[in-house]
C-alpha positions as CSV (number, residue, x, y, z in Angstrom):
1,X,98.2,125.7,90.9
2,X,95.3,126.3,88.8
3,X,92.5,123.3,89.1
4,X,92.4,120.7,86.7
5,X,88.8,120.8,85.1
6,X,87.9,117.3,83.3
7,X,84.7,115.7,81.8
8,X,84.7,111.8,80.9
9,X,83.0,111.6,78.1
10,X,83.0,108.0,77.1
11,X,83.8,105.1,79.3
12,X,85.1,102.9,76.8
13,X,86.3,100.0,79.2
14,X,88.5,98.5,82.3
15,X,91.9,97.2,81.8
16,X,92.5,96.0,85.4
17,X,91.9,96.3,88.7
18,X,94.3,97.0,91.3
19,X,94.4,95.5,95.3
20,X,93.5,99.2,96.6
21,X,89.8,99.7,94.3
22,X,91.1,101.8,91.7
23,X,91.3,100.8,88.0
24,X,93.1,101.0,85.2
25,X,90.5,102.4,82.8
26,X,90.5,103.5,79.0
27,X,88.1,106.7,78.7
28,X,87.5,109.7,76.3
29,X,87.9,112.8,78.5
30,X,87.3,116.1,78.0
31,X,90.5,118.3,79.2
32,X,89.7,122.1,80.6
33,X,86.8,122.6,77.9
34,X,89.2,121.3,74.7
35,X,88.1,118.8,72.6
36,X,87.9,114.9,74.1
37,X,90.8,112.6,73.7
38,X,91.4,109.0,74.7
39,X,93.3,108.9,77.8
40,X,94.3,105.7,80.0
41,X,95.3,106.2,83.5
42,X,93.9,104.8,87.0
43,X,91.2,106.0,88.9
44,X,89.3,105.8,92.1
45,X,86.1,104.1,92.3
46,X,84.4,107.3,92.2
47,X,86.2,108.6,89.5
48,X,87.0,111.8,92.3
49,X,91.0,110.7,92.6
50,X,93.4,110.0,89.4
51,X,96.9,108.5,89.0
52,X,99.1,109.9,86.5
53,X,98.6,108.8,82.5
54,X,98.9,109.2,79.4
55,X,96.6,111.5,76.8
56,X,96.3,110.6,73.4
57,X,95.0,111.8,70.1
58,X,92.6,110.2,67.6
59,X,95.8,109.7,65.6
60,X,98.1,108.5,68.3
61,X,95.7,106.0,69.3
62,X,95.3,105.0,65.7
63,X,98.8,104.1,65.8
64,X,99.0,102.4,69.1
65,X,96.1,100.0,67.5
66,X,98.0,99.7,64.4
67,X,100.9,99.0,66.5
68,X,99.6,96.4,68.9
69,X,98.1,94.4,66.3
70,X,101.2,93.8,64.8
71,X,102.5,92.2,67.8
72,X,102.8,88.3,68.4
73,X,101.4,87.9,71.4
């Protein structure tokens, strides 16, 4: 399996913490050398070790926003 190369970016914040010291973190990451995209997933504290997450576009995150704002919370 070929090695994942990443770069974050921009740390844009913390959504939680979890029991073991990882968290739950919104970043812009740069993917094998592509352009960056917003990605939220967890990570260790020294950002060496990931969980599995979810990638998305300028536009998708648009959306999400546009999305979550519509919601009564």
């Amino acid at each position: 399996m070929a090695e994942l190369k990443f770069e974050i970016t921009q740390n844009i914040g913390i959504l939680s913490e979890g029991a073991k010291g990882w968290s739950k973190e919104i970043n812009l990451i740069s993917w094998n050398d592509r352009d960056p995209k917003y990605d939220i997933r967890e990570w260790s504290p020294e950002h060496d070790k990931m969980g599995k997450g979810v990638t998305l576009s300028k536009e998708e995150i648009v959306a999400l926003r546009d999305l979550l704002n519509g919601l009564e919370l």
